[in-house]
C-alpha angles and dihedrals in degrees: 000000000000111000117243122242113237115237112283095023122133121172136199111295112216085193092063138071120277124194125194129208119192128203121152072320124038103233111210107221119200106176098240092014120140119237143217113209152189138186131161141177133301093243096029092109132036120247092236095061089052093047101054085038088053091047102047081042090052083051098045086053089046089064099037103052095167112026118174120243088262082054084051098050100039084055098051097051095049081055092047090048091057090044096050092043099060085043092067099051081075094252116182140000085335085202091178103066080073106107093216091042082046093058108042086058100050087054087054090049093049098036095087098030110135104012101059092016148355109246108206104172139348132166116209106210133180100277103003139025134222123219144169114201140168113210109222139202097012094314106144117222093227090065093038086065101038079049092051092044102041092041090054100036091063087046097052100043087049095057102042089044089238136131137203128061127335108180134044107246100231121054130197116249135171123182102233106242103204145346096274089053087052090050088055095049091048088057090041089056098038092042083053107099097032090055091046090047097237140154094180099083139117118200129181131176122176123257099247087054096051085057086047091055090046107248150083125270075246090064097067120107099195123089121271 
């Protein structure tokens, strides 16, 4: 049986046109795609590990000149696994898990939801945050996510009287392919806190999505 979209969803169209920036990641763009995401905090890994992570990816792209797009992809998860890894090992200043810091981010999330884009699912953790979000009416991803970081910073650094960067420049982000690959990122972000063996979350998933999922908002077993 295939498996129903839930409402808002749009998923990756083999049929359309993909670019593909590339910074230290390469970042896949469908215009209306929906979007997986992760960014974390400026201190949340230590230099050395990037470092030693740049530089076996450097060599990895040394013996693969030409990769496909499947390569490429393949590539950037099994980084992202060992990012993510070590996040969740509560590396650095771990600010949000700060209930007013918290806070503060989720209401920038959620201020433009709706009208720039539609927000299904995040998880705010510790040093980094999950979300899956679909731009809408010509906003560009890119911007959603420098909006989100530079807002919240400010607001942050006002309110615990501190200066410097909050945020780490380049964020992870993956265009979900299906509805069975959704149903696998909504997992991941909901599964988050409990794999990393935290308390100091804040997860949130829309309503519609919740029925999607078949349950009740009372079902969950993550923190609001």
């Amino acid at each position: 049986m295939i498996d129903q979209p839930p409402p808002g969803f749009v998923a990756l169209d083999p049929g359309k046109p993909v670019t593909i920036r590339v910074r230290h990641l390469p970042h896949w763009r469908q215009d209306g795609a929906t979007y997986f995401a992760t960014f974390r905090l400026a201190d949340s890994l230590p230099a050395r590990k990037l470092a030693e992570w740049r530089a076996e990816r450097e060599i990895w792209a040394q013996r693969n000149p030409k990769p496909t797009d499947h390569e490429m992809s393949e590539q950037q998860k099994a980084y992202q696994a060992k990012v993510e890894h070590w996040l969740d090992q509560g590396s650095g200043s771990c600010l949000l898990a700060c209930d007013e810091v918290a806070q503060i981010v989720k209401e920038r999330l959620l201020h433009f939801d709706g009208t720039q884009y539609a927000l299904f699912s995040f998880v705010i953790m510790p040093n980094h945050i999950h979300a899956c979000v679909r731009p809408s009416n010509g906003a560009d991803l890119d911007a959603i996510l420098q909006a989100w970081k530079s807002v919240s910073a400010k607001m942050v650094n006002r309110t615990l009287d501190r200066k410097g960067r909050l945020w780490q420049d380049e964020c992870f982000d993956r265009i979900v392919r299906d509805s069975a690959h959704l149903r696998r990122v909504i997992h991941y972000i909901e599964s988050n806190p409990a794999k990393a063996a935290t308390k100091q979350a804040h997860c949130w998933t829309t309503p519609a999505w919740d029925q999607w999922l078949g349950r009740q908002a009372s079902q969950r077993t993550h923190l609001e």
